[in-house]
C-alpha positions as CSV (number, residue, x, y, z in Angstrom):
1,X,32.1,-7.3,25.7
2,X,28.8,-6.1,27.7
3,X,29.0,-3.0,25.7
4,X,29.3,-4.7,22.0
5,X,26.5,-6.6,22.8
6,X,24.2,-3.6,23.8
7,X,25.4,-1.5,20.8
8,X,24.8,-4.3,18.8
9,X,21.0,-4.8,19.8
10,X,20.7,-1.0,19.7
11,X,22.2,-0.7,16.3
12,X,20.0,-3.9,15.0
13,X,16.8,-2.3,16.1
14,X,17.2,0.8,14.7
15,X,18.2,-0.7,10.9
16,X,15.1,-2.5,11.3
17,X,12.8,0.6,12.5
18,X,14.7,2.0,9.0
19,X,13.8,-0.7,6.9
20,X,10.2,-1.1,8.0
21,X,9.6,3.0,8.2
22,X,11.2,3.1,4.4
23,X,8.4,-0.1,3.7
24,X,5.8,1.6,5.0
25,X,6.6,5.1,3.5
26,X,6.8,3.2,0.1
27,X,3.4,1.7,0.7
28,X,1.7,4.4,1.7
29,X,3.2,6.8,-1.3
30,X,3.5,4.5,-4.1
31,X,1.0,1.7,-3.8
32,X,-2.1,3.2,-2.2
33,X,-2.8,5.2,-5.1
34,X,-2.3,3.3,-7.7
35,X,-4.9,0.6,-5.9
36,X,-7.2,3.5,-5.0
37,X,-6.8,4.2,-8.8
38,X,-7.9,0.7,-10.1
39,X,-10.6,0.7,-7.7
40,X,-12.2,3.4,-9.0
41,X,-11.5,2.4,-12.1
42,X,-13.4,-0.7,-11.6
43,X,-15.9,1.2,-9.8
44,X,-17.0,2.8,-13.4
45,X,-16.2,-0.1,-15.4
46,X,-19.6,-1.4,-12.7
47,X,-21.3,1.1,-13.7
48,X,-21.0,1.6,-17.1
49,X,-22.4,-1.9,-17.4
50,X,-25.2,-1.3,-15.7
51,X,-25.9,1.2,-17.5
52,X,-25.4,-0.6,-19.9
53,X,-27.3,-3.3,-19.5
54,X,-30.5,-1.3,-18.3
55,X,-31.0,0.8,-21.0
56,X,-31.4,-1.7,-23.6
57,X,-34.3,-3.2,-21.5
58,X,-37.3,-3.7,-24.0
């Protein structure tokens, strides 16, 4: 029984290693960019209103 328990544990940890590597991976390829993307989208969105905004100044 001593051994079912430890290849149990051993077994558990490494799903879970999976899962959170495959969560990570999926983070880091997927969702980064498309938030890096909308930031710099907003980024010019800010800027363009300034712009904007400054050069109708009278």
């Amino acid at each position: 029984m001593k051994q079912f328990s430890k290849g149990f544990l051993v077994g558990t940890l490494a799903t879970l290693g999976a899962l959170a590597s495959g969560v990570f991976t999926f983070h880091k390829t997927v969702i980064k960019p498309i938030e890096e993307t909308e930031e710099k989208f907003d980024t010019n969105r800010r800027a363009a209103v300034r712009k904007g905004r400054s050069s109708h100044q009278f």
